[in-house]
C-alpha positions in Angstrom: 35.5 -24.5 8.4 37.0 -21.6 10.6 34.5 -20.7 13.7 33.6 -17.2 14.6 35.6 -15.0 17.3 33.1 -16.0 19.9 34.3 -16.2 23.6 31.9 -19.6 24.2 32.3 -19.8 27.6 31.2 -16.2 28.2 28.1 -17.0 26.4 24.7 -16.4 27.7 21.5 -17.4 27.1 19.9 -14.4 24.8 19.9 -13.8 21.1 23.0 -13.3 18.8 22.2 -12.8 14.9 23.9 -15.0 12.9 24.5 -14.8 8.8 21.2 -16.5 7.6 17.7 -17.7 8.7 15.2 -19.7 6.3 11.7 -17.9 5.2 9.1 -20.2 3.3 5.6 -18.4 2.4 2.0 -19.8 2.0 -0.2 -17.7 -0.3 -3.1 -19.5 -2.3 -3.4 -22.4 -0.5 0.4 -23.7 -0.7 3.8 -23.6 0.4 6.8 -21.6 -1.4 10.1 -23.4 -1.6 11.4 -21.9 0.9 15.1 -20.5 0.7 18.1 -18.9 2.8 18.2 -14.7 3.3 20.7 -12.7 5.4 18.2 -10.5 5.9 17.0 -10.8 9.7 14.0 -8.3 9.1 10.1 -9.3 8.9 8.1 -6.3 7.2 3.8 -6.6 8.2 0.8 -4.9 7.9 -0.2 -3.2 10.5 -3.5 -5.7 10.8 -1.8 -9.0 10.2 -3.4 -12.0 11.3 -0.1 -12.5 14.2 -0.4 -8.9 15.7 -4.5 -9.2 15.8 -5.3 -12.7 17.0 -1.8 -13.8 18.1 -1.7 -16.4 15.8 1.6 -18.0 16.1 3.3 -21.1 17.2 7.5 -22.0 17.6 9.4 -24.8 18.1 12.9 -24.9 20.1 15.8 -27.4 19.5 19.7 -27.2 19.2 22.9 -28.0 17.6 26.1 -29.1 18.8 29.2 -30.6 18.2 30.1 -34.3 19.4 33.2 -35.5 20.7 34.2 -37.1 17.4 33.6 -33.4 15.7 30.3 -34.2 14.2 27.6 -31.4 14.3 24.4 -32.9 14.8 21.0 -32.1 16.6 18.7 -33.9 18.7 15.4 -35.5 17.4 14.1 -32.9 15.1 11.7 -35.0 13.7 9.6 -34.9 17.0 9.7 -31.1 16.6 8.1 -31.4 13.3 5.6 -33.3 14.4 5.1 -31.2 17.5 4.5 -28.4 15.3 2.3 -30.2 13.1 -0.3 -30.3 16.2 0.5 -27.1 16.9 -0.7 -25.6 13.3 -3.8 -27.8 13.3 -4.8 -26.5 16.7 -4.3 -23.2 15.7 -5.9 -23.2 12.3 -2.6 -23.1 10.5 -1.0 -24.8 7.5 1.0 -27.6 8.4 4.2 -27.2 7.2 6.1 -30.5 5.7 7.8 -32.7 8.7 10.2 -34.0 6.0 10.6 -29.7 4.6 10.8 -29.1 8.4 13.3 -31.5 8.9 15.8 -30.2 5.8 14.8 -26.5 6.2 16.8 -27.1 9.5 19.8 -29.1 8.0 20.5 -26.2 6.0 20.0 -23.5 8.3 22.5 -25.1 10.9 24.7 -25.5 7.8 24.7 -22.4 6.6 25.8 -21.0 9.9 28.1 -23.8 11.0 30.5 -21.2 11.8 28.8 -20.4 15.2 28.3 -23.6 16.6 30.5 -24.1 19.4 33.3 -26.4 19.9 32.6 -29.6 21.7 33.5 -29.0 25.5 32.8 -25.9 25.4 29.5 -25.7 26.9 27.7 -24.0 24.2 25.1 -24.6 21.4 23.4 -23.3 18.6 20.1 -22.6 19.5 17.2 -23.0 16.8 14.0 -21.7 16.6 11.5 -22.6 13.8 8.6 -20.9 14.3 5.4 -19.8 12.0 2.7 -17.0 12.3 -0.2 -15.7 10.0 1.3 -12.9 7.8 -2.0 -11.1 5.6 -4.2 -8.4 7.4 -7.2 -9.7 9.1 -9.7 -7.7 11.1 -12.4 -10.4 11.3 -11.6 -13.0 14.1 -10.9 -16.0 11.7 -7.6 -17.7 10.4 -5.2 -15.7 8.2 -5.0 -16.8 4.6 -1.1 -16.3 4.1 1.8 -17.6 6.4 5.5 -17.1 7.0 7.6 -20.0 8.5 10.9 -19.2 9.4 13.9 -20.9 11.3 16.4 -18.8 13.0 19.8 -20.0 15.3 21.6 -18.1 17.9 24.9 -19.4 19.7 24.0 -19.8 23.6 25.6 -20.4 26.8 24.6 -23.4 29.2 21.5 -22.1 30.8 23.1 -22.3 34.7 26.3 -21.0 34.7 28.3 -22.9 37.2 26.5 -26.1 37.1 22.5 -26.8 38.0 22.0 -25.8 41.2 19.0 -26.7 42.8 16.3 -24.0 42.9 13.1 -22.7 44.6 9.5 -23.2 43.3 6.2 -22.1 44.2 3.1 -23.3 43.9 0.7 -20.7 41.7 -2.4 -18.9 41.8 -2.5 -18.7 38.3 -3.8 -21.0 35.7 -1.0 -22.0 33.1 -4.3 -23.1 30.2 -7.4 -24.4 30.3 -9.6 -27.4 30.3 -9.7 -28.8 26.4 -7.6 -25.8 25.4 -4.3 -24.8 23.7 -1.9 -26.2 26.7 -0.4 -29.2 24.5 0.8 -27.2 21.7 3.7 -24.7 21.8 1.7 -21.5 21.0 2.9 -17.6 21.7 -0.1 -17.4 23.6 0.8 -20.0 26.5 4.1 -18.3 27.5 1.8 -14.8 26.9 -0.2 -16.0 29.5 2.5 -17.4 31.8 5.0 -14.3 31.7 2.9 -12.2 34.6 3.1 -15.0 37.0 6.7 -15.7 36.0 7.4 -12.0 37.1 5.6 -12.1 40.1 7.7 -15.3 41.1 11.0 -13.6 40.5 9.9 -10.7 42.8 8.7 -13.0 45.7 12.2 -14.8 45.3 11.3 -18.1 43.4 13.0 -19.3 40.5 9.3 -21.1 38.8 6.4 -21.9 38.7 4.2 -24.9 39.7 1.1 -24.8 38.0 -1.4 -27.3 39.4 -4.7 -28.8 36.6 -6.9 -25.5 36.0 -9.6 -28.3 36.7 -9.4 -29.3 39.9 -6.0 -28.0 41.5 -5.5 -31.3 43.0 -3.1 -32.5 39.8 0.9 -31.2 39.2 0.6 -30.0 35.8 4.0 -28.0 34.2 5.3 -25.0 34.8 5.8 -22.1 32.2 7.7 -23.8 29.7 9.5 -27.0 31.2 7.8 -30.4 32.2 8.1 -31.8 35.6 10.2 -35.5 36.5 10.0 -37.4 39.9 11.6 -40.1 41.6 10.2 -41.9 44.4 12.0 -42.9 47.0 12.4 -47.0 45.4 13.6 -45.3 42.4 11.1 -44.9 40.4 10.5 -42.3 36.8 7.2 -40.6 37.2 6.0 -37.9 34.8 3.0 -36.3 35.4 0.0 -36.7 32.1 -2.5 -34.4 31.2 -3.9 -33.2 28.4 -2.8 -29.5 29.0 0.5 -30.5 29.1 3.3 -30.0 26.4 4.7 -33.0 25.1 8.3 -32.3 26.5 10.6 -34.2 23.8 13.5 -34.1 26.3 11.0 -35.5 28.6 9.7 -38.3 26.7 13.4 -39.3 25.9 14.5 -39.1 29.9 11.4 -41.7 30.0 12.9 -43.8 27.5 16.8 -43.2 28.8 15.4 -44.6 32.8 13.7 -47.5 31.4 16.2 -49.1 28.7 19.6 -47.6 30.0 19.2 -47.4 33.7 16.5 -50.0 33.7 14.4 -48.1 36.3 10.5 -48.6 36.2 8.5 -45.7 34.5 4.8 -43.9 35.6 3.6 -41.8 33.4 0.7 -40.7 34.9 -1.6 -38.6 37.1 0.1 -37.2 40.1 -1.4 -35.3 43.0 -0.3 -32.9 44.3 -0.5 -34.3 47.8 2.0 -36.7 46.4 5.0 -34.4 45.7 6.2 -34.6 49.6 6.7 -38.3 49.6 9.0 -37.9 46.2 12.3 -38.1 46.8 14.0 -36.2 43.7 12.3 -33.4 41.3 13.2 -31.6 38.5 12.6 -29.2 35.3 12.8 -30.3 32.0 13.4 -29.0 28.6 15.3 -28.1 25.5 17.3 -25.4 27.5 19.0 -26.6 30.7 17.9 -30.6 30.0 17.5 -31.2 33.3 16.5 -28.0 36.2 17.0 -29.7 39.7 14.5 -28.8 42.1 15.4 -28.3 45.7 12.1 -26.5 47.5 8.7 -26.6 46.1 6.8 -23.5 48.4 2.5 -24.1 49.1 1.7 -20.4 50.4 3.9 -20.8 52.8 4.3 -24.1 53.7 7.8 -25.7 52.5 8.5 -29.3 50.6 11.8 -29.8 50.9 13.5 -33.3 49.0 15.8 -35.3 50.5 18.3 -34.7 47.7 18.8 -31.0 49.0 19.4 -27.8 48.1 23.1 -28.5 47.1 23.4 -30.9 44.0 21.2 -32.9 41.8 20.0 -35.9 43.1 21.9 -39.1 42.5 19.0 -40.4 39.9 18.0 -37.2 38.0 22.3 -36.6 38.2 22.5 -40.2 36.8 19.6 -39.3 34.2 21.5 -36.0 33.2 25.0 -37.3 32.6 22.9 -40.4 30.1 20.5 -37.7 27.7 23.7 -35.7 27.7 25.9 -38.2 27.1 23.7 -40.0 24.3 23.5 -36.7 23.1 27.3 -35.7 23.0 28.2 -39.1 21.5 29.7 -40.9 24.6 26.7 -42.9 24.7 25.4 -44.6 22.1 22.0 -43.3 20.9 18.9 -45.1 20.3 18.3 -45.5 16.4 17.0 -41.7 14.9 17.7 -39.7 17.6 20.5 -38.2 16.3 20.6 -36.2 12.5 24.3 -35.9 11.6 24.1 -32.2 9.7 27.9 -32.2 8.9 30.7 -34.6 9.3 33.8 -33.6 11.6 32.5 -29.9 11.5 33.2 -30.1 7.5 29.7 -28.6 6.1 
């Protein structure tokens, strides 16, 4: 299979349309099929349920190529299931893990043609996402759905390698107590983008959003899950239930302790802990792993001892395993990867 004339390493990370997306419908209490269109265009009412109430939820994973040529992609059944919690918080119909699973099989293979060559530094992104589709004026669930998976070719998120970058600690809540902060709804990142903004014009790269509780506890920030090592060596992974289940963050815990045989915390942290820490970072489907150098507290500075130069030795030696397991150097725990097409041959 011939690639597209892309220039990978020129590649961004933004939206490219590729040739087809997948569209599956609920109307009278089921799901549709589901099938392949090359049309990139949603046509709404004017009052549907997504524009009035926001209802809406997504999902974000990638494909790649391995070093033996395979394309594959990373755990997608813990995206299904992610999604799953996300519909039933939401008052949505769940749809299929297993449909989930297959709809993005054959979206990746329909567009095989734009996922990058291995070494290149690229990926196909994917983004499955669902939203209430009928008009609805009432404040109640919709009664009809559209779940659709797109992919757009991306660039590494940091060009020129993860440098370490600048956080502050916010004013803003991220969600609230017993609300929608452990599913992946529109509405979360909604909320988040203002204090996102105002970060970038006071010169930070993120957010830390401490628990809307208490703001005592490190929580996330906008859409990445923190990761810190203590100063033995230590994982620890900060738990709450307004937190998103990061599935890159859940297999770093599982990559310390049975590859690199470190001891794992997953647990409350304070936030009067973070200056004892001697590594942090980001992380999430885009970058993997976001290195953090300075964490700013209205002023007052918390620098790490791993600087504002590199990733620290254990997140660096944390990165190079996901990655790794991920690019088939490393062999992968059982299910964690889905083979979509054999040496590149869909």
């Amino acid at each position: 299979m011939e690639k597209k004339d892309i220039n990978w390493g020129e590649l961004g990370f933004s939206y490219q349309q590729t040739e087809k997306r997948f569209v599956a419908n609920f109307k009278d209490g089921a799901w549709d099929e589901g099938a392949l269109t090359e049309d990139a265009t949603i046509t709404l009412n004017e009052c549907a349920g997504v524009f009035q109430y926001a209802q809406t939820c997504f999902e974000g994973l990638k494909a790649y190529t391995t070093e033996s040529g395979d394309i594959v992609c990373f755990r997608p059944d813990l995206n299904a299931a992610r999604m799953a919690d996300s519909c039933r918080r939401l008052e949505m119909p769940v749809f299929p893990e297993e449909k989930f699973v297959e709809a993005v099989v054959e979206t990746v293979k329909a567009n095989a043609a734009y996922v990058a060559p291995y070494g290149s530094g690229a990926t196909l992104y994917i983004r499955p996402y669902m939203f209430g589709s009928n008009p609805v004026i009432g404040v109640k669930p919709a009664d009809e759905y559209q779940f659709r998976i797109f992919v757009t070719p991306v660039g590494p998120y940091f060009k020129g390698g993860a440098k370490p970058i600048t956080i502050r600690v916010s004013d803003f809540d991220r969600a609230a107590p017993h609300g929608t902060g452990h599913i992946k709804a529109g509405l979360n990142y909604a909320m988040s983008l203002h204090a996102i903004v105002d970060a970038h014009n006071q010169g930070y790269d993120e957010n830390m959003y401490l628990d809307p509780a208490t703001r005592t506890k490190v929580e996330e920030t906008g859409g990445a899950n923190f990761i810190f090592i203590t100063k033995d060596g230590k994982l620890v992974t900060p738990k709450s239930d307004s937190i998103l289940p990061s599935i890159t963050r859940r297999s770093l815990m599982y990559i310390a302790e049975h590859y690199l045989g470190m001891e794992v915390e997953h647990r409350e942290v304070l936030f009067d802990e973070v200056k004892d820490f001697a590594e942090c970072g980001l992380c999430g489907t885009a970058a993997v792993i976001s290195p953090v150098g300075k964490i700013v507290d209205h002023g007052k500075e918390i620098c790490f001892p791993s600087g504002m130069d590199d990733m620290g030795p254990v997140i660096k030696k944390l990165y190079d395993t996901l990655t790794g397991i991920q690019m088939g150097h490393i062999e992968a725990p059982e299910g964690w990867i889905k083979t979509i097409c054999k040496h590149g041959e869909c």
